[in-house]
N, C-alpha and C positions, 0 to 999 in steps of 0.2 A: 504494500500500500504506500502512496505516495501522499505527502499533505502539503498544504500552502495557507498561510494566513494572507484577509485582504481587506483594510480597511474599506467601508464602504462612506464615498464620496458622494452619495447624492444627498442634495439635502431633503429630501422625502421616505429615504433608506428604501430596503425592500419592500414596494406596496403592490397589489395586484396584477399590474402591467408587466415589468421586468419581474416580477415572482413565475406570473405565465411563461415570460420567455425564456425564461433558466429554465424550465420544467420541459418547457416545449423541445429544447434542444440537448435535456440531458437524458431525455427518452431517444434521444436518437443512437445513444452508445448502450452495448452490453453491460459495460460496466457500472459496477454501483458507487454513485457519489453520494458521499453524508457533509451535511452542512452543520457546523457545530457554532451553538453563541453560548456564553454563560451556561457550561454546561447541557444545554439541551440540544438534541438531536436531530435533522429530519433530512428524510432520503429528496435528493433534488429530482426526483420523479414525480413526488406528492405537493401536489400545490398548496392546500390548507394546511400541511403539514411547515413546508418552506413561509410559508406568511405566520402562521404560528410563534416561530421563533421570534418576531417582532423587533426585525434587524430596525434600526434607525439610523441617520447620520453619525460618522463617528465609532459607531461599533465595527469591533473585528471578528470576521468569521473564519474559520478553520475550515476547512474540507480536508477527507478522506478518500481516495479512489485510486482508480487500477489501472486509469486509462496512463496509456503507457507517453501518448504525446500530450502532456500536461498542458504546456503553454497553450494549445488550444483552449479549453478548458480556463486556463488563467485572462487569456483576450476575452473570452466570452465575458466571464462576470466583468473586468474590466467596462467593457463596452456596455454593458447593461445598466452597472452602480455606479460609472462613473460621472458627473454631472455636463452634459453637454449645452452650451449656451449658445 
């Protein structure tokens, strides 16, 4: 297993939209990604599970996975949590 932390930069944090799209594109891999905050866990396939965790600006998330080319994986959240103006 491979893991990365990644503050998340938006200032709205994970809300619905970018919660979808994490989800939407981490069902496209075999592999199992876990999103960890404080402790709590949720597979980035489960959307109320991923919104659960109640990322907000500022907070740092962990993931855990298998996928072997990472950095994809690290652009996505990137692109997703990062605030574009």
């Amino acid at each position: 297993m491979k893991s990365f932390e990644y503050v998340i930069k938006d200032e709205i944090g994970i809300h619905a939209r970018p919660a979808g799209l994490l989800v939407k594109e981490a069902k496209k891999y075999e592999s199992k990604i876990i999103l960890k905050k404080d402790g709590k866990t949720a597979e980035a396939t489960k959307l109320m599970a991923v919104m659960g965790l109640g990322v907000k600006c500022g907070n740092k998330i962990d993931t855990n996975h298998k996928i072997s080319f990472y950095s994809v994986l690290l652009s996505l959240i990137h692109h997703l949590f990062y605030p574009h103006k």
